[in-house]
C-alpha positions as CSV (number, residue, x, y, z in Angstrom):
1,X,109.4,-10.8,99.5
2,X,107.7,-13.7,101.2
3,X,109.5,-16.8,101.6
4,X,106.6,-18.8,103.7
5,X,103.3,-20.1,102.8
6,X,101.2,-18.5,104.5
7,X,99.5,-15.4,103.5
8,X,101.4,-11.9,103.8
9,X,100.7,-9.2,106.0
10,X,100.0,-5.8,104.3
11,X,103.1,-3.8,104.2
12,X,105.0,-6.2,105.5
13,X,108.6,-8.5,105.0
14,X,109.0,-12.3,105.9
15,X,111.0,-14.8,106.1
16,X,111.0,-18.3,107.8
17,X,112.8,-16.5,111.0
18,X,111.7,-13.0,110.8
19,X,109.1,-10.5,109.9
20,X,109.4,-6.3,109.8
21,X,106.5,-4.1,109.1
22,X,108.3,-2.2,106.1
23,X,105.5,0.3,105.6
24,X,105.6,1.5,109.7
25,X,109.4,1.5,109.9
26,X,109.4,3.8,107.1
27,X,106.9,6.5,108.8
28,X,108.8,6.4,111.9
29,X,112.4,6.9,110.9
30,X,111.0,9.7,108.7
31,X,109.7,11.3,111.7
32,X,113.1,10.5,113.3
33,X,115.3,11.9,110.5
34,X,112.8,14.9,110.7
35,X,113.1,15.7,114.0
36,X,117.2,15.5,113.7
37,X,116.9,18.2,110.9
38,X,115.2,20.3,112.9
39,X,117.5,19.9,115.8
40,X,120.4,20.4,113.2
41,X,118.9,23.8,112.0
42,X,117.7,25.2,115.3
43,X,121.6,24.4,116.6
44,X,123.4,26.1,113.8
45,X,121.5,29.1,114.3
46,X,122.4,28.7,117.8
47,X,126.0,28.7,116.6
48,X,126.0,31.6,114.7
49,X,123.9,33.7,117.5
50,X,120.6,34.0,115.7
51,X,118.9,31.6,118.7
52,X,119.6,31.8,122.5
53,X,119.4,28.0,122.9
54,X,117.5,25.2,121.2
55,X,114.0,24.7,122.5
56,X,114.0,22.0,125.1
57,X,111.0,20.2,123.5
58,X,113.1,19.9,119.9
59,X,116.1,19.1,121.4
60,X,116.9,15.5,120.2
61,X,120.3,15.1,123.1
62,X,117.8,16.2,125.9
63,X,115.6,14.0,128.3
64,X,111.9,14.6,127.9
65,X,111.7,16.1,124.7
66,X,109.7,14.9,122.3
67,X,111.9,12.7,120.2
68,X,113.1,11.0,123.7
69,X,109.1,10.6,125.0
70,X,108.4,8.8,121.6
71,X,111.4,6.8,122.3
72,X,110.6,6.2,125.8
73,X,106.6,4.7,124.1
74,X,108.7,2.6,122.0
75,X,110.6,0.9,125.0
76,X,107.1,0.7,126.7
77,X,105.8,-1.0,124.0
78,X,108.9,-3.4,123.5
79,X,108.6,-4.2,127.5
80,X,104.9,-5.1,126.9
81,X,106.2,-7.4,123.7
82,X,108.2,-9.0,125.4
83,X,105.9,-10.1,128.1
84,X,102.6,-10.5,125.9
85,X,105.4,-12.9,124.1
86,X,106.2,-14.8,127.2
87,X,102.8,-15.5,128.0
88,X,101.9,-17.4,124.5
89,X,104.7,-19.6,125.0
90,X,106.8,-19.1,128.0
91,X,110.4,-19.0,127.0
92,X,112.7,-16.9,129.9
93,X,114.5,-15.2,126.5
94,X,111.3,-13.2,126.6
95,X,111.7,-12.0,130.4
96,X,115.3,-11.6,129.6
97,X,114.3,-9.2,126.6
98,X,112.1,-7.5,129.2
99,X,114.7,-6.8,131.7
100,X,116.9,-5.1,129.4
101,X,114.4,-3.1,127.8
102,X,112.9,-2.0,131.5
103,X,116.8,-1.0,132.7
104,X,117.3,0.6,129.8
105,X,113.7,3.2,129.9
106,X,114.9,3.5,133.2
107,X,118.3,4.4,132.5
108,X,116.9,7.1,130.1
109,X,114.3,8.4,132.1
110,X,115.9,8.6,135.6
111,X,118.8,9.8,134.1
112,X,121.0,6.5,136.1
113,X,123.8,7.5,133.8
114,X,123.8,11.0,134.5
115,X,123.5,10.5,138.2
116,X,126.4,7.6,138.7
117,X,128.8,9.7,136.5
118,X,127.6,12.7,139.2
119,X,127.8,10.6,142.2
120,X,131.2,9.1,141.3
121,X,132.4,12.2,141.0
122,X,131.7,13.9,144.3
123,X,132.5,10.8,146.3
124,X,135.8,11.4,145.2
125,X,135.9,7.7,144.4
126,X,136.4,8.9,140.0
127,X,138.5,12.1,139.2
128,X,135.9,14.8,136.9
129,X,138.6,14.5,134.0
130,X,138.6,10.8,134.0
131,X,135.3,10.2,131.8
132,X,136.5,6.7,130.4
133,X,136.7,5.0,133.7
134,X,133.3,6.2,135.1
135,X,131.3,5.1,131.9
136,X,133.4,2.0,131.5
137,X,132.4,1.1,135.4
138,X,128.6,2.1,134.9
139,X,128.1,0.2,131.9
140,X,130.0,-2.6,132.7
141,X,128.2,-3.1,135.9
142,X,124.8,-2.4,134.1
143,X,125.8,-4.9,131.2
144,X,126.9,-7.7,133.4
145,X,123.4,-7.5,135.5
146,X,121.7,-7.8,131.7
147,X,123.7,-9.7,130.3
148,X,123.3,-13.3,132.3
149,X,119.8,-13.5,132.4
150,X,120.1,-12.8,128.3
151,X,123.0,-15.8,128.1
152,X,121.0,-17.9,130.1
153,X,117.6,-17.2,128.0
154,X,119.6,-17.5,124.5
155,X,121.0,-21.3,125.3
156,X,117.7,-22.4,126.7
157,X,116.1,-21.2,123.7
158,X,115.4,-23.5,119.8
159,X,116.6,-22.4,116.8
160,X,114.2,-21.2,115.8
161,X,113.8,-19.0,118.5
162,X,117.2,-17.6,118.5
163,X,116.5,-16.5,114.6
164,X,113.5,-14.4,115.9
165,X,115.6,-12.5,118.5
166,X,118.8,-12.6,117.0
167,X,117.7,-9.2,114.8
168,X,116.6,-7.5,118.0
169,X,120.2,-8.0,119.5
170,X,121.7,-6.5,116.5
171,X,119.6,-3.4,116.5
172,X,119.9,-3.2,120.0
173,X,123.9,-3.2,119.8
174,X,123.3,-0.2,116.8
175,X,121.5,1.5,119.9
176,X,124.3,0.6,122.4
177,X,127.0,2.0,120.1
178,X,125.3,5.3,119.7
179,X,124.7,5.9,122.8
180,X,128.4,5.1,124.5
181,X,131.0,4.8,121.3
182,X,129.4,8.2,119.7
183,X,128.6,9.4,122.7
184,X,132.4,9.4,123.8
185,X,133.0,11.1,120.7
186,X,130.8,13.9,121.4
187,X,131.8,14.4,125.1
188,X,135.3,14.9,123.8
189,X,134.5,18.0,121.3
190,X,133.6,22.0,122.9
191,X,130.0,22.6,124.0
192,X,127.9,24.7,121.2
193,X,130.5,23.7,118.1
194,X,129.2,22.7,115.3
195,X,131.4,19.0,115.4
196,X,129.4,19.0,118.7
197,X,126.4,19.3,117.0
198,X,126.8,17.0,114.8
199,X,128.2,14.6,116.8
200,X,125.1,14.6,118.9
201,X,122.8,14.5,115.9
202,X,124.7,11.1,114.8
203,X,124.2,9.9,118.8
204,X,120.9,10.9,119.2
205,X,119.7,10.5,115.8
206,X,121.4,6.9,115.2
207,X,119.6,5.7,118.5
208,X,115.6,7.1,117.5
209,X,116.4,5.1,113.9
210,X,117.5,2.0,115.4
211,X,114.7,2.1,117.8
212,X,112.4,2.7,115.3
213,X,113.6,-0.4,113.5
214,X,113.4,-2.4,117.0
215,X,109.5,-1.3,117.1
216,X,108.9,-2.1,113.4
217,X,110.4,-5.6,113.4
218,X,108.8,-6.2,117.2
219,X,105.6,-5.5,116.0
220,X,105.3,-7.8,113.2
221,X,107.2,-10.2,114.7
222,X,106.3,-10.9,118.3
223,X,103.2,-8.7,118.8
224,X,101.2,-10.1,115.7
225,X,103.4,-13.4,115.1
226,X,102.4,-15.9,112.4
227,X,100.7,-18.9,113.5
228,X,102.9,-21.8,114.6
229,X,105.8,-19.4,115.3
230,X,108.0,-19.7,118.8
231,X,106.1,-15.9,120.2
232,X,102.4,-17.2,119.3
């Protein structure tokens, strides 16, 4: 449905604030939910003992395999948005965007998670069993250096503006809650069980769809925006 005047683009959904690229969000999270089935099958055959382990390269919950390298293009891509974005009209919502999208590839690449739960932990400074406080403290820290520039950008910012990013925030929150409300979930239940499994398919899985959704609704909204919109 298109509620402007201009002309639509092919395969994709407008309105006065927002556009979404219908047709590629639909190949992607297809590719997503595909890749989670196959992690689901491959682990359940780990369960019952007809596989040793599941094949690095297919497993959705580990770095560097391939669902997490498409997801790490996707950030790339939404970092590059962002600034391409900034240039056509210089708004610091846009670097703002950027920054959160570069700390969290990073984050996911370098592992920063892993290695301040890790470092915590040998430091003494965090006991091993006390999981909560050490994710609480990372993210916290991470969320508060994030989360300033993003307040300052969104008051400095129009309307119309806001309307345009708002969607990315949401999905971006979806993303956030998969990856730390799930995730303490999962971290809770026995290694190789199928609620494990699961639980890590619902983590993993819910963070490639959102993501997908993020790239979809970037793309035809601040990489290819319409004329006379706030990104152009």
């Amino acid at each position: 449905m298109r509620l402007s005047n201009t002309a639509p683009v092919h395969g994709t959904t407008t309105n006065p604030g927002w556009s979404f690229d219908v047709r590629l969000a639909v190949w992607l999270v297809a590719l997503d939910v595909t890749l989670v089935l196959i992690y689901l099958v491959l682990g359940y055959m780990v369960v019952i003992g007809r596989l040793g382990e599941i094949p690095h390269l297919l497993n959705v919950g580990r770095d560097w395999s391939l669902g997490e390298m498409i997801g790490y293009a996707k950030w790339i891509f939404l970092i590059a948005a962002m600034i391409v974005s900034y240039r056509r009209a210089p708004n610091f919502i846009f670097l703002a965007l950027a920054l959160l999208f570069i700390v969290t590839l990073a984050d996911d690449t370098l592992q920063l998670h892993e290695t301040h739960n890790r470092w915590t932990t040998r430091s003494g400074l965090i006991e091993r069993s006390d999981l909560a406080l050490r994710e609480v403290g990372y993210f916290a820290t991470v969320g508060l250096a994030v989360a300033v520039p993003l307040l300052i950008g969104w008051f400095r910012a129009d309307p119309p503006l806001r309307r345009k990013v708002a969607p990315l925030l949401l999905l971006f929150g979806a993303i956030a809650f998969c990856g730390i409300g799930v995730d303490f979930i999962h971290a809770s239940l026995p290694d190789r069980s199928v609620g494990s499994g699961l639980a890590g398919a619902v983590e993993d899985g819910g963070e490639m769809i959102f993501l997908s959704l993020m790239f979809s609704y970037a793309i035809a909204t601040f990489w290819r925006p319409r004329p006379g919109s706030p990104s152009s």
